[in-house]
Biopython code that builds the backbone (N, CA, C, O; Angstrom):
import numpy as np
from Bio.PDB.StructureBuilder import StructureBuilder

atoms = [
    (1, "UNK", "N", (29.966, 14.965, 18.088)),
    (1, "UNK", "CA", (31.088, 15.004, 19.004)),
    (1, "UNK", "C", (30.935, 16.249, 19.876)),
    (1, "UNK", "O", (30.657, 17.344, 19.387)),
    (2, "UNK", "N", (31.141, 16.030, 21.291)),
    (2, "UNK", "CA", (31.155, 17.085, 22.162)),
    (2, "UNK", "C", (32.266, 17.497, 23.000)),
    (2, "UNK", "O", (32.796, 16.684, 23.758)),
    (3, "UNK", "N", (32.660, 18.708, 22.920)),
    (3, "UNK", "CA", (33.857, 19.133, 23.755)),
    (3, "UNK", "C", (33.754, 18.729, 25.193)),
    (3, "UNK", "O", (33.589, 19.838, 25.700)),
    (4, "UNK", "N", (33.740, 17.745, 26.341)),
    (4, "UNK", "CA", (33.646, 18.126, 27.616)),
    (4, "UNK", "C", (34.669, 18.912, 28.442)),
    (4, "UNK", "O", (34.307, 19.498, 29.462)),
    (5, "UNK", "N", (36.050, 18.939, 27.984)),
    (5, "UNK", "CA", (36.832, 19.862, 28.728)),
    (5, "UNK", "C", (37.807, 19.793, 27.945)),
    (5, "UNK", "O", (38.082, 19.104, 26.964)),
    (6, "UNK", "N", (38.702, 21.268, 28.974)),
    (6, "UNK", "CA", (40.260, 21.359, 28.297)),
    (6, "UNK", "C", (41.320, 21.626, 29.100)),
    (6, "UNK", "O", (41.016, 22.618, 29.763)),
    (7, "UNK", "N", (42.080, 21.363, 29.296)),
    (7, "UNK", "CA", (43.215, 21.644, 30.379)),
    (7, "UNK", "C", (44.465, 22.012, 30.282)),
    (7, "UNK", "O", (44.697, 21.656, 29.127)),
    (8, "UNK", "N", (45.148, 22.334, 30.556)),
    (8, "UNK", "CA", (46.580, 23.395, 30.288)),
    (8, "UNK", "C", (47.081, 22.693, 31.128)),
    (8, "UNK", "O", (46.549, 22.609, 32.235)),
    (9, "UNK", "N", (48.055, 22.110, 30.874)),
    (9, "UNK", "CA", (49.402, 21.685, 31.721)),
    (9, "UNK", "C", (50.287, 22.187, 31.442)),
    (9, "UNK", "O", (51.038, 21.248, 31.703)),
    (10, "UNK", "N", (50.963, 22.974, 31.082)),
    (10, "UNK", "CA", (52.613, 23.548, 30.483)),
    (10, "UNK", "C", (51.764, 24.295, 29.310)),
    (10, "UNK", "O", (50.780, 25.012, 29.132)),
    (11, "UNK", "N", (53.337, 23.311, 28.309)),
    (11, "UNK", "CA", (53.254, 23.765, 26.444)),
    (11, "UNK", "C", (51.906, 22.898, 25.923)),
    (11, "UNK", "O", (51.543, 22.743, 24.757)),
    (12, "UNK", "N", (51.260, 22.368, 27.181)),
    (12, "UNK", "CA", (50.264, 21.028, 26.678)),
    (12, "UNK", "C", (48.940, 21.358, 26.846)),
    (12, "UNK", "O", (48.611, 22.143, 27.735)),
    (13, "UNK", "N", (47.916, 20.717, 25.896)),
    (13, "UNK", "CA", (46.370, 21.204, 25.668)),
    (13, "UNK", "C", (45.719, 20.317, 25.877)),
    (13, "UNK", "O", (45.005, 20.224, 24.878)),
    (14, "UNK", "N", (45.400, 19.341, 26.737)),
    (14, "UNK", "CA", (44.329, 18.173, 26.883)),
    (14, "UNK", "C", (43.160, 18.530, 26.632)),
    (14, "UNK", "O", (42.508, 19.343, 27.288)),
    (15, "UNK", "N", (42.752, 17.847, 25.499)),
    (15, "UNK", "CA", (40.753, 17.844, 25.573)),
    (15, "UNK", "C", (40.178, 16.822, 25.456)),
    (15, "UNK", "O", (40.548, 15.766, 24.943)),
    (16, "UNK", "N", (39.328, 17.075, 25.888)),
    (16, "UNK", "CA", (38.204, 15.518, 26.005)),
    (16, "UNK", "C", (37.352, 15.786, 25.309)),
    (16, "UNK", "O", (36.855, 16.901, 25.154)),
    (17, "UNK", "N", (37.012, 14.608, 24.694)),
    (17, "UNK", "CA", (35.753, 14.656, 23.803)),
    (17, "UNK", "C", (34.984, 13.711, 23.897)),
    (17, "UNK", "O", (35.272, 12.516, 23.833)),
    (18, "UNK", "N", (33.819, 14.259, 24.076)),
    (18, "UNK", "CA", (32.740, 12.370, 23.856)),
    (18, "UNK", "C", (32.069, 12.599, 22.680)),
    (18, "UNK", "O", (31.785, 13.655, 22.115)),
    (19, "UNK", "N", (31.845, 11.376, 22.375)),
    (19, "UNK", "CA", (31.055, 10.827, 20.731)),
    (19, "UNK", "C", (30.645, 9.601, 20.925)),
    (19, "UNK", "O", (30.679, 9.101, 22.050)),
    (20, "UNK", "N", (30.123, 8.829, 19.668)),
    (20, "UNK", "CA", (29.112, 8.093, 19.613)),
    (20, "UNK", "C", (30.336, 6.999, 18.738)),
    (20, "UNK", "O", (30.931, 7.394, 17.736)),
    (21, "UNK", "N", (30.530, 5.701, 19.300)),
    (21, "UNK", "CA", (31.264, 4.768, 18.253)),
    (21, "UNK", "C", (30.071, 3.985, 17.628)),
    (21, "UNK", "O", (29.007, 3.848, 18.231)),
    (22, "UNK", "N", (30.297, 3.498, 16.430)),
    (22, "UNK", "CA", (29.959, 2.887, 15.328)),
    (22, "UNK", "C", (28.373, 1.610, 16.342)),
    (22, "UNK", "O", (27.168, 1.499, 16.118)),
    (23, "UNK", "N", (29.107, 1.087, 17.161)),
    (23, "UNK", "CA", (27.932, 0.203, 18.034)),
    (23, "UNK", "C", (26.857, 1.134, 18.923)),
    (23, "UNK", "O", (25.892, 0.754, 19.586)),
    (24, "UNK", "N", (27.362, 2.476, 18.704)),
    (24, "UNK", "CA", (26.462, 2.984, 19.399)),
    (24, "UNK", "C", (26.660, 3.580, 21.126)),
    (24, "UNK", "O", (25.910, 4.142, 21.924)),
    (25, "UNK", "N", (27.775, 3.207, 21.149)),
    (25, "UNK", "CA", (28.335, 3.600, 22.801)),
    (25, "UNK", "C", (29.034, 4.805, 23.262)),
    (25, "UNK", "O", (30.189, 4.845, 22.839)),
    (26, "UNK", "N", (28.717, 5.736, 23.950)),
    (26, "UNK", "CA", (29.532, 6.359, 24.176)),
    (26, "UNK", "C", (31.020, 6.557, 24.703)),
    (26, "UNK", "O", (31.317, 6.268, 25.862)),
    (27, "UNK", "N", (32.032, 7.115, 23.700)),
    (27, "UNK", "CA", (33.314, 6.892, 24.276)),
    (27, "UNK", "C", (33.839, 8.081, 24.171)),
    (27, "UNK", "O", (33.569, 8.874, 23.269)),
    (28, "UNK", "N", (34.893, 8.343, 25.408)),
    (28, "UNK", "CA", (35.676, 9.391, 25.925)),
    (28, "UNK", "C", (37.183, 9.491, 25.142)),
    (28, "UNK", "O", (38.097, 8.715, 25.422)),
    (29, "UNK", "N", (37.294, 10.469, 24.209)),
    (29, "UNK", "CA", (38.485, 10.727, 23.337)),
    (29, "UNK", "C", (39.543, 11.494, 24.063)),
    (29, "UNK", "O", (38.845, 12.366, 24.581)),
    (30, "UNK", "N", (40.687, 11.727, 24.416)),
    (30, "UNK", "CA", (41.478, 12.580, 24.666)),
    (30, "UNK", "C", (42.716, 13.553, 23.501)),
    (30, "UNK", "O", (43.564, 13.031, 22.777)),
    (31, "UNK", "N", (42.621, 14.058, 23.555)),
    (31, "UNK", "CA", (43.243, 14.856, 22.043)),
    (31, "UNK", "C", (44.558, 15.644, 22.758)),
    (31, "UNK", "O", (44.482, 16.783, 23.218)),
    (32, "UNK", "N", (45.545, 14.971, 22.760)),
    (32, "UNK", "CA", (47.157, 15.999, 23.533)),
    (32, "UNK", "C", (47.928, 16.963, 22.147)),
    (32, "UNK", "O", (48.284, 16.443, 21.090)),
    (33, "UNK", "N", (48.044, 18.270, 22.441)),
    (33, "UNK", "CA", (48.397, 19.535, 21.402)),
    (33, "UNK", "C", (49.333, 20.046, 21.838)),
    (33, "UNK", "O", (49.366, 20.308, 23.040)),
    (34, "UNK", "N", (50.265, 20.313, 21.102)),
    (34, "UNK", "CA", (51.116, 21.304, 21.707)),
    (34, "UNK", "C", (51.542, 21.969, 20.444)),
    (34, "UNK", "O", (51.700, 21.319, 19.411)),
    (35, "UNK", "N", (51.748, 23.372, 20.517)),
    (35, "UNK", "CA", (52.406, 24.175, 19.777)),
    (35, "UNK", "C", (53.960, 24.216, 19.731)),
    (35, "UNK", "O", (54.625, 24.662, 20.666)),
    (36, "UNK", "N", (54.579, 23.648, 18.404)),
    (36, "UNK", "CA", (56.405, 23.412, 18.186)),
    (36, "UNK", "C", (56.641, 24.830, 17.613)),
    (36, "UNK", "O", (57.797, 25.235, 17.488)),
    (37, "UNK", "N", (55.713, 25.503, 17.305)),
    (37, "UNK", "CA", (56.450, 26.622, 16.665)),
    (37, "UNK", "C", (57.795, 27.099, 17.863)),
    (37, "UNK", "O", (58.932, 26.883, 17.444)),
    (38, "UNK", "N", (57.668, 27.749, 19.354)),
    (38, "UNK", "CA", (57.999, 27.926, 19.836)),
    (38, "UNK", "C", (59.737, 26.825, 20.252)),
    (38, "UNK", "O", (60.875, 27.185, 20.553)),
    (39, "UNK", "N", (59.333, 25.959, 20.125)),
    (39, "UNK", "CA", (60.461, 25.273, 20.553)),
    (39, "UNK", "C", (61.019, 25.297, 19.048)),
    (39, "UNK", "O", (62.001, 24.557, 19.107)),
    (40, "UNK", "N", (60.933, 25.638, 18.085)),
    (40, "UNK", "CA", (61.906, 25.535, 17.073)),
    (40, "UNK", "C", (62.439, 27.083, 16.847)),
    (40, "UNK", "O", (63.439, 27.403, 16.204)),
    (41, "UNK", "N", (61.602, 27.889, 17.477)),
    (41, "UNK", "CA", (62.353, 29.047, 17.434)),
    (41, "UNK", "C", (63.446, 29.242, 18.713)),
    (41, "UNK", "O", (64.367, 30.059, 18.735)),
    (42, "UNK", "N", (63.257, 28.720, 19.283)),
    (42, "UNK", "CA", (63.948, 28.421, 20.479)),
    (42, "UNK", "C", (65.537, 27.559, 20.416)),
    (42, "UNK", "O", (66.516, 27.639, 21.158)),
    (43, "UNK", "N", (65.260, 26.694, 19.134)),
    (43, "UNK", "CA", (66.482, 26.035, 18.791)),
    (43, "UNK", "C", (67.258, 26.879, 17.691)),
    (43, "UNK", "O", (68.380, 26.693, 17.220)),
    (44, "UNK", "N", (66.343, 27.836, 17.433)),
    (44, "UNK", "CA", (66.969, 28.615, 15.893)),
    (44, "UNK", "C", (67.907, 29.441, 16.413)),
    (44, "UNK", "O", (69.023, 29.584, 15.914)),
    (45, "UNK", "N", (67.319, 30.281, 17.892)),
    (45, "UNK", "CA", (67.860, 31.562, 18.657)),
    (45, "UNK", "C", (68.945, 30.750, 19.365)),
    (45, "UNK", "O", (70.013, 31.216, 19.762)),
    (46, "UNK", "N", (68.638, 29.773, 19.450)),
    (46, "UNK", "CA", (70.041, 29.114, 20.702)),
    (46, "UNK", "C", (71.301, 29.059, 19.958)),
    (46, "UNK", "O", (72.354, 29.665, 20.153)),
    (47, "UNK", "N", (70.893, 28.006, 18.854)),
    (47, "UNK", "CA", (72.199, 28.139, 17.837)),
    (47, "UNK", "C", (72.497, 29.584, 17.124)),
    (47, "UNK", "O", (73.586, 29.606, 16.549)),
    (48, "UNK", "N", (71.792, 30.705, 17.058)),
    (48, "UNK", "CA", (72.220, 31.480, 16.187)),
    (48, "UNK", "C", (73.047, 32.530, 17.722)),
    (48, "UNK", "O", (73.694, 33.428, 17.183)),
    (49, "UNK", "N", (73.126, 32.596, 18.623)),
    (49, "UNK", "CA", (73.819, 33.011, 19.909)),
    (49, "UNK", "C", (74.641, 32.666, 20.076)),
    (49, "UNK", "O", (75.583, 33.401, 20.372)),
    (50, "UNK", "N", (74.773, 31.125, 19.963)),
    (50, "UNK", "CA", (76.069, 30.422, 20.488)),
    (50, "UNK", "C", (75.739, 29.460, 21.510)),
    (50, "UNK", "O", (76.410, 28.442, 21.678)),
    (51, "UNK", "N", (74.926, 29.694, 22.060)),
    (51, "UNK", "CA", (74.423, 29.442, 23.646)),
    (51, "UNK", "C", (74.937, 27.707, 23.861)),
    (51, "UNK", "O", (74.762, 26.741, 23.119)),
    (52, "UNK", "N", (75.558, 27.809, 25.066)),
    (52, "UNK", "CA", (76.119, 26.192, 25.135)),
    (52, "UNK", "C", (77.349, 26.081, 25.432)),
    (52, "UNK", "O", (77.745, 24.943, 25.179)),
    (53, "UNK", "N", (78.445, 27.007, 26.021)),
    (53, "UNK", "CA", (79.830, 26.815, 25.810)),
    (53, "UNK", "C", (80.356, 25.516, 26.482)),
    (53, "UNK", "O", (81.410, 24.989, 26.126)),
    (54, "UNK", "N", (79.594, 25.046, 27.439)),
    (54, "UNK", "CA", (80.109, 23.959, 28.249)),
    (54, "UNK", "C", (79.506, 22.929, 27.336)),
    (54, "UNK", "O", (80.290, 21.983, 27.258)),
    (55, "UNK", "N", (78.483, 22.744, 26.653)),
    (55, "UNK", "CA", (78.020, 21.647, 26.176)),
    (55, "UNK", "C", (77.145, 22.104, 24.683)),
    (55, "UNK", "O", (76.707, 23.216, 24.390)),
    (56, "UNK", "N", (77.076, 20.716, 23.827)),
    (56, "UNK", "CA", (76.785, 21.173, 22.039)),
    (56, "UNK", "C", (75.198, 21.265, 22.173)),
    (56, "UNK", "O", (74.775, 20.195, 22.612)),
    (57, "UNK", "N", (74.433, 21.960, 21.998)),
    (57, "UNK", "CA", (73.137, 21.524, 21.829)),
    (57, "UNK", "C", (72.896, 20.990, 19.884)),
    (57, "UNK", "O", (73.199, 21.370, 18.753)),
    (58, "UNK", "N", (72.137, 19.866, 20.612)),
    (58, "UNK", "CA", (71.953, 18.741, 19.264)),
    (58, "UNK", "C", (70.535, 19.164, 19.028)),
    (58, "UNK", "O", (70.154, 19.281, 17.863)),
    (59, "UNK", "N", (69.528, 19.459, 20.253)),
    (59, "UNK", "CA", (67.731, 19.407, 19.413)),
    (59, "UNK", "C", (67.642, 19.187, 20.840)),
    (59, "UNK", "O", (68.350, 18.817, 21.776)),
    (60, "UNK", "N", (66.470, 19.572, 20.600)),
    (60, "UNK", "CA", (64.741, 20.684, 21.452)),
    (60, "UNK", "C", (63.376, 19.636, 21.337)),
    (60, "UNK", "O", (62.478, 19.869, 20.528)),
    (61, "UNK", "N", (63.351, 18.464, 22.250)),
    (61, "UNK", "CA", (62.247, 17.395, 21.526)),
    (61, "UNK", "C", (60.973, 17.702, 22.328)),
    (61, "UNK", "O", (60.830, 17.661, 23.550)),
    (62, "UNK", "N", (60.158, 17.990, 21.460)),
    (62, "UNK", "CA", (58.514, 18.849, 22.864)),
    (62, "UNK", "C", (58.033, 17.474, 23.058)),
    (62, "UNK", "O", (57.970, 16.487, 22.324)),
    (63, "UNK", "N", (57.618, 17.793, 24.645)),
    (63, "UNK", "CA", (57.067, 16.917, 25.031)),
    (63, "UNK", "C", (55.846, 15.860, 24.515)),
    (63, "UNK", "O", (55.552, 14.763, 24.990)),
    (64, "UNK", "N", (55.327, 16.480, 23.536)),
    (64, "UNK", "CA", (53.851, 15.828, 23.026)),
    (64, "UNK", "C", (54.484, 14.633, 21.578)),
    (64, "UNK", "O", (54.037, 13.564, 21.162)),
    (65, "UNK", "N", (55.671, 15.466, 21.172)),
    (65, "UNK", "CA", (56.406, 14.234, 20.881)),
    (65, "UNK", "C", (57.196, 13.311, 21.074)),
    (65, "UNK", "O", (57.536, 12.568, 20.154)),
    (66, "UNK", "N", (57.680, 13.169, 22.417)),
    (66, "UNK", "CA", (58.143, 12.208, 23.079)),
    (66, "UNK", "C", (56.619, 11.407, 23.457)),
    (66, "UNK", "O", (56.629, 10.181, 23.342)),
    (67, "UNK", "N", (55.366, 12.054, 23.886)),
    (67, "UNK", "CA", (54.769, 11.116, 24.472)),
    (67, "UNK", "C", (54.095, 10.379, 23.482)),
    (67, "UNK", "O", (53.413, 9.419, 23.841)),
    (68, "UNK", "N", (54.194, 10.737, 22.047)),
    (68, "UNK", "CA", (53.437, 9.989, 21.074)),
    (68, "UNK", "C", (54.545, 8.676, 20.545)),
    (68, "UNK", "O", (54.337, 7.563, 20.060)),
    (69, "UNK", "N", (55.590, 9.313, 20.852)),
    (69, "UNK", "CA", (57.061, 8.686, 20.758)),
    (69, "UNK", "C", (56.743, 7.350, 21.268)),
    (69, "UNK", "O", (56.854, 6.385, 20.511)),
    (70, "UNK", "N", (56.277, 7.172, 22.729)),
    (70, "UNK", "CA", (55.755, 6.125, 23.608)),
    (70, "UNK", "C", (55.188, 5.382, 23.228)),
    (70, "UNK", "O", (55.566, 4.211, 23.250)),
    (71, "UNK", "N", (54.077, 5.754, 22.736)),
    (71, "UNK", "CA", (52.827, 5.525, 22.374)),
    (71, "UNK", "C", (52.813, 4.463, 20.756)),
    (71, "UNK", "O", (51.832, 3.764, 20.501)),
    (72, "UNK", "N", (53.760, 4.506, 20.034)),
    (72, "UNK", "CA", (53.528, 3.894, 19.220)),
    (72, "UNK", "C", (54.798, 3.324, 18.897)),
    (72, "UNK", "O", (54.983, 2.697, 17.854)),
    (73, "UNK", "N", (55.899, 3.574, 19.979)),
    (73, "UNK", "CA", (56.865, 2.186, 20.264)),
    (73, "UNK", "C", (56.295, 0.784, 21.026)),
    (73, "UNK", "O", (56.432, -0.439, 21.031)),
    (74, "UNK", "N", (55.349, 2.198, 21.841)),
    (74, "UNK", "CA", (55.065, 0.052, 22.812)),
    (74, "UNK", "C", (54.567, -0.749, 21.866)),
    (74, "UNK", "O", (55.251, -1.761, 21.706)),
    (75, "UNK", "N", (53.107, -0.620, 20.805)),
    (75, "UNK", "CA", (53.350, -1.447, 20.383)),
    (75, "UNK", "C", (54.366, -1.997, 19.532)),
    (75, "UNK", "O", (54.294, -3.205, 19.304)),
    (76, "UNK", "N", (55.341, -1.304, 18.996)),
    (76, "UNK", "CA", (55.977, -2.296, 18.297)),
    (76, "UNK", "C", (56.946, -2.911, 19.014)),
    (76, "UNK", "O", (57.694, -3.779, 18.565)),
    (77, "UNK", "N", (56.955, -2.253, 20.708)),
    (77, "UNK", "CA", (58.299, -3.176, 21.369)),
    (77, "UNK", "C", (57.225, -4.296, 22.336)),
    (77, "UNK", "O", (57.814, -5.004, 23.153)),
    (78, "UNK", "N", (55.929, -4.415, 22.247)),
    (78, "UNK", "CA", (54.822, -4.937, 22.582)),
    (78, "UNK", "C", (55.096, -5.194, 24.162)),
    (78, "UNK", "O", (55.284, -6.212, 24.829)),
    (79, "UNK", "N", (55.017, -3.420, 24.539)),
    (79, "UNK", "CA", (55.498, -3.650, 26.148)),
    (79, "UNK", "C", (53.846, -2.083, 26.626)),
    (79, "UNK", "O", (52.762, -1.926, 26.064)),
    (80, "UNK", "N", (54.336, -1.478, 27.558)),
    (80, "UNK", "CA", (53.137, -0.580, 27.648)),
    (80, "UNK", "C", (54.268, 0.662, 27.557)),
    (80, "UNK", "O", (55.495, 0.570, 27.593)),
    (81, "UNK", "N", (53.336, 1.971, 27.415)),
    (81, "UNK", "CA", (53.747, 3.208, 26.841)),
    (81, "UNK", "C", (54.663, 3.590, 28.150)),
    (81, "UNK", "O", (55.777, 4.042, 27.884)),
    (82, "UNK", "N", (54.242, 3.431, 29.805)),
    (82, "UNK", "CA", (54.864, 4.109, 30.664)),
    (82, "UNK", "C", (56.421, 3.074, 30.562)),
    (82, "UNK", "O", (57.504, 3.585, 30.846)),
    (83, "UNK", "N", (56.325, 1.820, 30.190)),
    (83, "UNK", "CA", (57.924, 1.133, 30.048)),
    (83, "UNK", "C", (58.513, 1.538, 28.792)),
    (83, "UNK", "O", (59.647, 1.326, 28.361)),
    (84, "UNK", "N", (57.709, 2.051, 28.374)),
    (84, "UNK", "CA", (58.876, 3.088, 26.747)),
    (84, "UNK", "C", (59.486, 4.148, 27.751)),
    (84, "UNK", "O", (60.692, 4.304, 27.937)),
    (85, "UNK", "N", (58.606, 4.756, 28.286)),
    (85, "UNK", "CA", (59.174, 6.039, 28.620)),
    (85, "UNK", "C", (60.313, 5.948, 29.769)),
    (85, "UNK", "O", (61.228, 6.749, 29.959)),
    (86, "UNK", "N", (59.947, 4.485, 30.651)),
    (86, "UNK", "CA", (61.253, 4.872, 31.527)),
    (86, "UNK", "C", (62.578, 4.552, 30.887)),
    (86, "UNK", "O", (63.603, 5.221, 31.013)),
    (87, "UNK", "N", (62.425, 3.387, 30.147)),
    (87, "UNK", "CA", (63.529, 2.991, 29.152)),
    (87, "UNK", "C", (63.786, 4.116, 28.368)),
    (87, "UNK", "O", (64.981, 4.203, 28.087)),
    (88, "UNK", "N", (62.955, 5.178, 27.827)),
    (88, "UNK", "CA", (63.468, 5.821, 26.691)),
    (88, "UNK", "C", (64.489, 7.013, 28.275)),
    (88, "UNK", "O", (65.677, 7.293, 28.112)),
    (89, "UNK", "N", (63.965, 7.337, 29.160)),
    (89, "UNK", "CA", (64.200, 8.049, 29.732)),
    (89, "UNK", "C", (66.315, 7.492, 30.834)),
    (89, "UNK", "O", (67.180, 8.139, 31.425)),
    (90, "UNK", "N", (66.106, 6.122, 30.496)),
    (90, "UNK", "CA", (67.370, 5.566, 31.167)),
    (90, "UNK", "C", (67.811, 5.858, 30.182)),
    (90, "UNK", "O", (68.297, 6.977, 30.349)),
    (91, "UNK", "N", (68.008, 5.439, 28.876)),
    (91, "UNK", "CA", (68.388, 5.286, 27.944)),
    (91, "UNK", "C", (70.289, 4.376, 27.742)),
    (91, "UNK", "O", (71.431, 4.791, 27.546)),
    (92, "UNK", "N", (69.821, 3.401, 27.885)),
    (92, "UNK", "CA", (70.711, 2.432, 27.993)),
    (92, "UNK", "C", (70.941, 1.250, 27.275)),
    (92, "UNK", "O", (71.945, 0.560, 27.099)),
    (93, "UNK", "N", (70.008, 1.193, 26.977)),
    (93, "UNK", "CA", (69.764, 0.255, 25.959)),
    (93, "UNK", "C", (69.552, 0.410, 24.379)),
    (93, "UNK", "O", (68.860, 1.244, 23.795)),
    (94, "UNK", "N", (70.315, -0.595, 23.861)),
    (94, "UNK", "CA", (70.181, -0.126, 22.430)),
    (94, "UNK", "C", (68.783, 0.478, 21.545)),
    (94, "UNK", "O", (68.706, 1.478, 20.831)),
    (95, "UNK", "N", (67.754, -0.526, 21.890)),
    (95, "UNK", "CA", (66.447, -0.119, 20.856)),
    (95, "UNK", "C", (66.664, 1.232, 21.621)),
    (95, "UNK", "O", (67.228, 1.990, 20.831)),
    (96, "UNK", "N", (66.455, 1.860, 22.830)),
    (96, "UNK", "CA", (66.480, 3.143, 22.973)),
    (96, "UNK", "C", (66.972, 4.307, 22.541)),
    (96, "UNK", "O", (66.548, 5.456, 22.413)),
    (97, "UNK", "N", (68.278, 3.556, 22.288)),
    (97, "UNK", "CA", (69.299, 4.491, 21.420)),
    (97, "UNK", "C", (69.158, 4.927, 20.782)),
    (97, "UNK", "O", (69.536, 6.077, 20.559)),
    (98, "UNK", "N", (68.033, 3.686, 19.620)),
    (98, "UNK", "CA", (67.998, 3.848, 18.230)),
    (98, "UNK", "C", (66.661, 5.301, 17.859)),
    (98, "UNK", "O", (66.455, 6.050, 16.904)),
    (99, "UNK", "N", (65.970, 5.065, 19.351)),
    (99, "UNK", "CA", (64.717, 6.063, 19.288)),
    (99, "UNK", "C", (65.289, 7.796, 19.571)),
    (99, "UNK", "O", (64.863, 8.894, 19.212)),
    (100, "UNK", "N", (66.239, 7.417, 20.242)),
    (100, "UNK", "CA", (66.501, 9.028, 20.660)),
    (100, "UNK", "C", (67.320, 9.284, 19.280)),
    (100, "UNK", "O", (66.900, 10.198, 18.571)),
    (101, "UNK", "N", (68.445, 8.559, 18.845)),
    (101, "UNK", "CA", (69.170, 8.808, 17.730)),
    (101, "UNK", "C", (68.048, 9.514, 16.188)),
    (101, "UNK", "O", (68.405, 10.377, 15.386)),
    (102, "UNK", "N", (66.577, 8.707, 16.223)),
    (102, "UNK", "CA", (66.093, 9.317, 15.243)),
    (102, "UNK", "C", (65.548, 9.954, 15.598)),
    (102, "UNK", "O", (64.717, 10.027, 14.693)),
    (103, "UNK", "N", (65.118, 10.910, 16.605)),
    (103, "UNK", "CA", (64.340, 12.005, 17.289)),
    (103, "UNK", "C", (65.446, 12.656, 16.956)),
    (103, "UNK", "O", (65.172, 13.280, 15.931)),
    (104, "UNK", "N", (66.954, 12.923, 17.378)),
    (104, "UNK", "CA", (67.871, 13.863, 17.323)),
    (104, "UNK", "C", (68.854, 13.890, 16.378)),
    (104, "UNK", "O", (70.024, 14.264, 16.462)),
    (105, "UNK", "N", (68.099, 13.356, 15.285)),
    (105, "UNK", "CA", (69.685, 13.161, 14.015)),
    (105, "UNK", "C", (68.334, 12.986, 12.846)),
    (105, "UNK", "O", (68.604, 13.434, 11.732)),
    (106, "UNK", "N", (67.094, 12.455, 12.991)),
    (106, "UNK", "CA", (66.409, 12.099, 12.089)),
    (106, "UNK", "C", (65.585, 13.203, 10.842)),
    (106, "UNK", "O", (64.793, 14.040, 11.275)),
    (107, "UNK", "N", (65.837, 13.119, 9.382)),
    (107, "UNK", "CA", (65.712, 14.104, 8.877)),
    (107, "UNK", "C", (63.848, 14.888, 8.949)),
    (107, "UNK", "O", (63.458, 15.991, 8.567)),
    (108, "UNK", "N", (62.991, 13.586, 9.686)),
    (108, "UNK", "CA", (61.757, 14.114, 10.027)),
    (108, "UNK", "C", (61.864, 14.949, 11.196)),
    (108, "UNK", "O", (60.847, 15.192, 11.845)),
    (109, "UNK", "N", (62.625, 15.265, 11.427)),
    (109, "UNK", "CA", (62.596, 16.068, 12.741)),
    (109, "UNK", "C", (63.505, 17.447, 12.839)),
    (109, "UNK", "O", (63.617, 18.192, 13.813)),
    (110, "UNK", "N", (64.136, 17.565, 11.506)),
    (110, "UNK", "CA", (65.415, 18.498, 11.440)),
    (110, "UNK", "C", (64.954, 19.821, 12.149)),
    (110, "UNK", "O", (65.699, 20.543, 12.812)),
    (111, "UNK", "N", (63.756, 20.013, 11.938)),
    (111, "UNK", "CA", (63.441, 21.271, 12.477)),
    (111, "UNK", "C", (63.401, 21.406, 14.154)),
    (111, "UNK", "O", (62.714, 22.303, 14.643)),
    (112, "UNK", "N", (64.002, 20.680, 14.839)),
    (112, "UNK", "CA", (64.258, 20.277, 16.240)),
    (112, "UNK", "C", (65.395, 20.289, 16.565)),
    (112, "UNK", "O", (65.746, 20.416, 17.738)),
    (113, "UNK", "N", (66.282, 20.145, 15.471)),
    (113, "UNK", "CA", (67.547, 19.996, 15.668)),
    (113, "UNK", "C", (68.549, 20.704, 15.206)),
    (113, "UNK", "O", (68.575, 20.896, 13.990)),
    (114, "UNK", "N", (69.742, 21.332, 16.145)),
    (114, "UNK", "CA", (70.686, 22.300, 16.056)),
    (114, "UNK", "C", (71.572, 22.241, 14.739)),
    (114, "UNK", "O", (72.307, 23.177, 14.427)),
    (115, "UNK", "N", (71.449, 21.036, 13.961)),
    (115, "UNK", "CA", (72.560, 21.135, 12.901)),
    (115, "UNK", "C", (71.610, 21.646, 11.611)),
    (115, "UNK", "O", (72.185, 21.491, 10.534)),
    (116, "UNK", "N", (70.418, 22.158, 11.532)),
    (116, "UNK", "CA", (69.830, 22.381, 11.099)),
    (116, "UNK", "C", (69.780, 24.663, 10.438)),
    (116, "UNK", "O", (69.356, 25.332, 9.496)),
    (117, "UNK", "N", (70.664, 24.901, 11.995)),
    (117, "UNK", "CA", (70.586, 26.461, 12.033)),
    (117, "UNK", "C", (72.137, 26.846, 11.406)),
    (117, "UNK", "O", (72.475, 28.023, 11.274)),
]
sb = StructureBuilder()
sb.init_structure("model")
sb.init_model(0)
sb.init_chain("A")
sb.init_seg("    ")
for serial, (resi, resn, name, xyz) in enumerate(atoms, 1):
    if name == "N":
        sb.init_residue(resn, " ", resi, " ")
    sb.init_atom(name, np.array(xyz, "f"), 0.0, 1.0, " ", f" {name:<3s}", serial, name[0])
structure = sb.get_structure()
């Protein structure tokens, strides 16, 4: 396996990798990283301030998990990843509901979330 690049977008780490699949072909891997330490300290300091008087903060969701979020709803809503995301992003609809509700209430995620501090 070979590193060909890496790229910084934000909190985000794109790398590419090429390797050799099983038939023998070369294929192009992409690997998306992001570091949560930061955004959970970020939810720890918010709630331990107060910060919010106009509004409750519930949770801090990093982007690399919303986009994996996508990624393995479409298939089970057997649609493509960019129609998760605008749906997850209207959020109007029930299955949507049900995705943000366990991103922001779900006990795999407590560490994202304000009722947690």
């Amino acid at each position: 396996m070979k590193l060909i690049g890496v790229e910084k977008s934000g909190a985000l780490i794109h790398k590419t990798w090429l390797h050799t699949d099983g038939a023998g072909d070369d294929v192009f891997t992409t690997e998306t990283i992001q570091d949560v330490a930061p955004v959970i300290a970020s939810v720890k300091n918010d709630v331990l301030r107060g910060k919010g008087k106009d509004f409750r903060l519930k949770a801090k969701i990093p982007l690399n998990l919303i986009n994996e979020t996508c990624y393995k709803t479409a298939v089970l809503w057997g649609v493509q990843p960019a129609d998760v995301m605008a749906e997850l992003m209207n959020s109007k609809t029930d299955r949507s509901k049900k995705v943000w509700k366990l991103l922001t209430e779900g006990r795999d995620f407590s560490k994202l979330q304000a009722r947690s501090y």
